[in-house]
C-alpha positions in Angstrom: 18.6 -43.8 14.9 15.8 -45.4 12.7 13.2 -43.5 14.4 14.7 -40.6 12.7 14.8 -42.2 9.0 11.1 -43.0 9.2 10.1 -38.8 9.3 11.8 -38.8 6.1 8.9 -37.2 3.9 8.1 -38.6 1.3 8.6 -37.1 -2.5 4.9 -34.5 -3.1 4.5 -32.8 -5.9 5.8 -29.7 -6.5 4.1 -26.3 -7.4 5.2 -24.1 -9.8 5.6 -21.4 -7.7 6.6 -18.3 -10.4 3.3 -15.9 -10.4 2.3 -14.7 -13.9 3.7 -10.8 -13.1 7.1 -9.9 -13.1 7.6 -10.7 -9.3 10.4 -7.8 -10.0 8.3 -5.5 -11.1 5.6 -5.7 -8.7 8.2 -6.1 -6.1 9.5 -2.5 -6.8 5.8 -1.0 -7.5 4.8 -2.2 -3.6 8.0 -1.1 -1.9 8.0 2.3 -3.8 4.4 2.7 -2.4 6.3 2.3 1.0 9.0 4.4 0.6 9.8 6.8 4.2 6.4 4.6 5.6 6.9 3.5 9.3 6.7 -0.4 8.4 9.3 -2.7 9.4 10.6 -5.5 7.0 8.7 -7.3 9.2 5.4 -5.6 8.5 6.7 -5.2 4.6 7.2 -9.1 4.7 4.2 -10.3 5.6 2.3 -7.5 3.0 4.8 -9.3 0.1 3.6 -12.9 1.3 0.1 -12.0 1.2 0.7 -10.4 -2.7 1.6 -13.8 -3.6 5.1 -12.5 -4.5 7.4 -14.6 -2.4 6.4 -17.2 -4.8 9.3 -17.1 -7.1 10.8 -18.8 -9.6 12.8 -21.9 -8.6 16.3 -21.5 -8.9 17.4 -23.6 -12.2 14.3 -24.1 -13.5 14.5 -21.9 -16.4 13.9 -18.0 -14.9 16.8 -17.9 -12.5 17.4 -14.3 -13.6 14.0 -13.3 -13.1 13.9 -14.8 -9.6 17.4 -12.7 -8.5 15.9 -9.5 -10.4 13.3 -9.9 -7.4 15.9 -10.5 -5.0 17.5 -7.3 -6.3 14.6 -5.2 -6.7 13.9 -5.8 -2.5 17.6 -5.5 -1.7 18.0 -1.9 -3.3 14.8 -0.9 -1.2 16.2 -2.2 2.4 18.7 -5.1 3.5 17.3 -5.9 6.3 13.8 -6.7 4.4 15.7 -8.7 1.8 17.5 -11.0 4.6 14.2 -12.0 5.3 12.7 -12.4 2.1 15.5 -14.1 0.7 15.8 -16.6 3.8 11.8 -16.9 3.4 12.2 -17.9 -0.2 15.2 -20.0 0.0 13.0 -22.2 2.8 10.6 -22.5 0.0 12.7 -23.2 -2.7 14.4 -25.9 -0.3 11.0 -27.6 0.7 10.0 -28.2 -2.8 13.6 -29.4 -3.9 13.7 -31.6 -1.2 10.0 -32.9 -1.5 8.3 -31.4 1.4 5.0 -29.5 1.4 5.1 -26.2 3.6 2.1 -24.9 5.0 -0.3 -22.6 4.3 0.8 -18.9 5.0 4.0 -19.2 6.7 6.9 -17.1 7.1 9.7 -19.3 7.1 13.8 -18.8 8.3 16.6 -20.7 7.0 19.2 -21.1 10.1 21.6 -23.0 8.5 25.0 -21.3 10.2 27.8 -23.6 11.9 29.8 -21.9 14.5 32.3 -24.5 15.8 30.6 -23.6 19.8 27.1 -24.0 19.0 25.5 -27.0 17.7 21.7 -28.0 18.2 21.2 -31.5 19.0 18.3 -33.8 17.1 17.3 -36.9 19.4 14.1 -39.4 18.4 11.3 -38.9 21.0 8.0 -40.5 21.5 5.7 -41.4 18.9 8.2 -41.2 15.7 8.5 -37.4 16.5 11.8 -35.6 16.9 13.2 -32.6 19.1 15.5 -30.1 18.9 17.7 -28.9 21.4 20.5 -26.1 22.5 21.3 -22.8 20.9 21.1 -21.5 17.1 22.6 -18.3 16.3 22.4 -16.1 13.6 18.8 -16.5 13.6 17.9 -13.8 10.9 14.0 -12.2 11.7 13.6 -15.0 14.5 10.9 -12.7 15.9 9.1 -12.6 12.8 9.4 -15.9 10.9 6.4 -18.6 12.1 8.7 -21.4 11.2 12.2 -22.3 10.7 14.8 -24.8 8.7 17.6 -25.9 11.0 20.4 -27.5 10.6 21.2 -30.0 13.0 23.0 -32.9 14.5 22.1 -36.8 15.7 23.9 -38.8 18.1 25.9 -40.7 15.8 27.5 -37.3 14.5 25.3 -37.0 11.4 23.7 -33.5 9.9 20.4 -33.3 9.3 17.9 -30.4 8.7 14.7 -30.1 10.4 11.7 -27.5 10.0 10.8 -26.3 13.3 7.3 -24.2 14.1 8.5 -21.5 16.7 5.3 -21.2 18.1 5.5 -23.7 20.7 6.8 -24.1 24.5 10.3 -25.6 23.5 11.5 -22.6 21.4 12.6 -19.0 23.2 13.7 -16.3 20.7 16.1 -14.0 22.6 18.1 -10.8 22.2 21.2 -11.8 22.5 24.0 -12.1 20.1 23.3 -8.5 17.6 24.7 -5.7 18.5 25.7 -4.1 15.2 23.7 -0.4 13.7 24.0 -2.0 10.1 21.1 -4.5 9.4 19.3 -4.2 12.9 16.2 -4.9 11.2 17.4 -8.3 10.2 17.7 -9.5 14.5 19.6 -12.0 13.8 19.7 -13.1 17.3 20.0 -16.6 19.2 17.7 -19.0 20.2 17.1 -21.5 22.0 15.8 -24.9 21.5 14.5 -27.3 24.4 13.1 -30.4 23.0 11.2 -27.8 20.2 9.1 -31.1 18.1 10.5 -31.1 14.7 10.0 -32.6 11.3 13.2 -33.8 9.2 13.5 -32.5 5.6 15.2 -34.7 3.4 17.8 -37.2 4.6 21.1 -36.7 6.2 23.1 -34.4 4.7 20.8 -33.6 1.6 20.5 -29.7 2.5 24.3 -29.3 1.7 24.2 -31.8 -1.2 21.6 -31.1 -3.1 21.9 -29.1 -6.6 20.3 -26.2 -4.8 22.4 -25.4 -2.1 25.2 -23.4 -4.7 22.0 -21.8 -6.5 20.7 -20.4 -3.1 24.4 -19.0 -2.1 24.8 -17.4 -5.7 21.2 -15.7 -5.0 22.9 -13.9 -1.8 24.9 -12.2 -4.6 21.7 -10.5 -6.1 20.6 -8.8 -2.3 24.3 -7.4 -2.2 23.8 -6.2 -6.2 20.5 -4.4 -5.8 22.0 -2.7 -2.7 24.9 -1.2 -5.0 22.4 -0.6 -7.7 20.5 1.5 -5.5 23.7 3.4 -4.2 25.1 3.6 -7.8 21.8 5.2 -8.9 21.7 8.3 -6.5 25.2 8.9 -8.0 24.1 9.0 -11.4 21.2 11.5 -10.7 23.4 13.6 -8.7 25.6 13.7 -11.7 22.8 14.4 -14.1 21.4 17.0 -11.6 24.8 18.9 -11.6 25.4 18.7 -15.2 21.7 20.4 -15.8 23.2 23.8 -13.4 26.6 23.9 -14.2 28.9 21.9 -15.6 30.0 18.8 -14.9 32.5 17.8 -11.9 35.1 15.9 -13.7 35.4 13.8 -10.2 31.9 13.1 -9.7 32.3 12.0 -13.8 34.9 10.0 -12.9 33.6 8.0 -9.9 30.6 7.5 -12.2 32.7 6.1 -14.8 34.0 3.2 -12.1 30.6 2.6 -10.5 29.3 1.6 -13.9 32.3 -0.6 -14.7 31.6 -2.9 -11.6 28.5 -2.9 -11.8 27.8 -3.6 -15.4 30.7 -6.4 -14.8 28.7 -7.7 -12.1 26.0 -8.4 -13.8 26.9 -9.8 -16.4 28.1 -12.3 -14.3 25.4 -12.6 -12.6 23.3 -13.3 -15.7 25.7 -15.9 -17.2 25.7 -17.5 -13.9 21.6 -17.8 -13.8 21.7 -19.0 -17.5 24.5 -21.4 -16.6 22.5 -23.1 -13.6 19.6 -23.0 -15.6 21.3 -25.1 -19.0 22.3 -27.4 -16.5 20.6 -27.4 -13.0 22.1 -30.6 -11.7 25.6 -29.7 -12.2 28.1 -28.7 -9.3 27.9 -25.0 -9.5 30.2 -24.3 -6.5 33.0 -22.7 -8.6 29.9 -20.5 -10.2 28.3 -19.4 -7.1 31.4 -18.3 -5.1 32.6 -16.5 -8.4 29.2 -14.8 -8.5 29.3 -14.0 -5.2 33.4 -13.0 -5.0 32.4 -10.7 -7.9 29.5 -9.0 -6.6 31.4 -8.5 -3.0 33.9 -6.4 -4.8 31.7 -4.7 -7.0 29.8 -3.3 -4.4 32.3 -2.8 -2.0 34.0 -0.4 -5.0 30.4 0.9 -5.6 29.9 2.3 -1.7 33.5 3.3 -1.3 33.4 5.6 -5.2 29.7 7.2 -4.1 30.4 7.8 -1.1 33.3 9.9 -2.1 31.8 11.7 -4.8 28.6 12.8 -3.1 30.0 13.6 0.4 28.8 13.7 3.8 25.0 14.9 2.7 23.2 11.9 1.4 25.2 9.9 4.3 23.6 12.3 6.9 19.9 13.7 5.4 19.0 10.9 3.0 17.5 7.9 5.5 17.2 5.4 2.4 20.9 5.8 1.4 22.2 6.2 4.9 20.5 3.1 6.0 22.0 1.1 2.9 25.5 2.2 3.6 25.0 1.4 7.0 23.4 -2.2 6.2 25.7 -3.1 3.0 29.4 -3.2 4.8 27.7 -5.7 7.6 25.4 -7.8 4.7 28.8 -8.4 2.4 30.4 -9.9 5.8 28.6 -12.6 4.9 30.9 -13.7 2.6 33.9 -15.3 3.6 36.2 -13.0 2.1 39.5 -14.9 1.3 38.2 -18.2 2.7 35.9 -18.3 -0.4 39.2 -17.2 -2.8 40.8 -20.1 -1.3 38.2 -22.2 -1.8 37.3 -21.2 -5.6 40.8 -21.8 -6.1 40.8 -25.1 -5.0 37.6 -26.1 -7.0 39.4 -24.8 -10.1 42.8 -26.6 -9.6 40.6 -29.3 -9.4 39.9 -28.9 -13.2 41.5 -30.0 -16.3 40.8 -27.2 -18.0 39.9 -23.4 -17.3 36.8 -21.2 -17.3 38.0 -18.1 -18.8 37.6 -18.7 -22.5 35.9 -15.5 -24.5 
């Protein structure tokens, strides 16, 4: 399909996208300021992007830490918000890698998923163009985003990614396919494609083989840790509030005691992981990512599961920030794939002469 190699785009420069201010810190300022508002992530998306701070850090280029703390910071405020800012600034992070210019002030989705029954189709068309066509699901904030980066298929069986615009005749975002209570303000529904005009980004099979792709995956980890950050601090102040009118619950002191263990395990290795793809950005950081991720899964998992026991049934059923993230958090970590990625770290390791686990 030559048509198709011709809408390669060609190598622009690329900005340095990290804003002066701790994007962290003026993450949590805005969202605190928004705390029991009525705005949807939607609404607290598009307030973010017009702050400037979706403009992050690249991932291996020096302040990988600083651009998960912001991926933390939004995750401990709402899930659903930080699906969509951390598929917004994935899509940004992805453009520059892979030398494409996004426009101006838009909102972008990364719909990258591969169920084995749904594939979209990329054909050439008229004038050098290309379209899009069939059904994408798991199309997280599809009635939000203004554009999209798909993954895709030619004729000759070949994957490719292409960055759609979804505000056009070919492209109908529907309701189906999300049904679940935890992370309903993600909608990540399916949509449907019927010869959508597209752009390619990068050439066949460069969104899965690029240095980036691990450093976005170990970023997921980050959303899932500021979740159980969040959850792990109402336990502490409930501790600290009982300790100041009685004393303390040796329970509640011992469920403490295991939240901070997994979490302060966590992240520390979630900071040697962002200084390890930062000392070396081009290296394969598959085994790294999926033991970031792996570790943070269980973490928080052990996080939920340990608060939840210690402070009851009240902040589950009268707190609407900690309700809503122990709804979200269970259906969020699902993203993982559980002992599919244990099967695979332990392949990438037996691969290896030698192993990671040296003090």
């Amino acid at each position: 399909m030559p048509a198709l190699l011709s809408l390669i785009s060609a190598p622009v420069p690329v900005p340095a996208p990290a804003p002066t201010l701790d994007a962290a810190t003026a993450l949590r300022a805005l969202l605190r300021r928004e705390r029991g508002g009525a705005a949807t992530p939607a609404e607290l998306l598009r307030r973010i992007a017009a702050e400037g701070l979706d403009r992050l850090p690249p991932p291996g280029g020096g302040a990988t830490a600083r651009r998960w703390r912001a991926l933390a910071a939004v995750g401990g405020h709402d899930l659903s918000l930080v699906k969509l800012y951390e598929g917004h600034t994935d899509a940004l992070a992805i453009l520059a890698e892979l030398g494409t210019a996004a426009p101006a002030d838009a909102l972008w989705g990364v719909w990258c998923a591969e169920p084995p029954d749904g594939r979209v189709a990329l054909r050439s068309a008229a004038a050098g163009t290309v379209t899009l066509s069939g059904r994408k699901q798991w199309c997280s904030g599809a009635a939000t985003v203004s554009h999209a980066l798909v993954s895709c298929w030619d004729d000759d069986g070949r994957p490719w990614l292409a960055a759609v615009a979804l505000d056009q005749p070919g492209v109908t975002v529907t309701a189906d396919g999300w049904h679940a209570v935890g992370m309903a303000g993600s909608a990540s529904v399916d949509v449907l494609f019927d010869d959508a005009e597209a752009r390619l980004v990068g050439a066949s099979g460069a969104y899965v083989h690029r240095a980036g792709f691990w450093h976005g995956g170990a970023g997921i980890a980050a959303c899932w840790y500021g979740a159980a950050q969040a959850i792990g601090d109402y336990l502490h102040a409930a501790v600290r509030a009982g300790a100041a009118r009685q004393a303390a619950d040796p329970h509640r002191l011992a469920q403490l005691g295991m939240v901070d263990v997994a979490l302060a395990g966590a992240a520390a290795v979630l900071r040697e992981s962002a200084a390890a793809i930062d000392a070396d950005p081009a290296a394969d950081a598959g085994p790294l990512a999926l033991r970031a991720r792996l570790t943070v899964e269980a973490a928080a998992t052990l996080v939920l599961q340990h608060a939840t026991r210690a402070l009851g049934a009240t902040p589950l059923c009268r707190d609407p920030h900690f309700a809503r993230l122990a709804a979200d958090l269970p259906v969020f970590l699902r993203q993982s794939h559980a002992e599919r990625d244990l099967a695979a770290l332990g392949g990438m390791l037996g691969e290896k002469e030698d192993t990671p686990w040296a003090l």
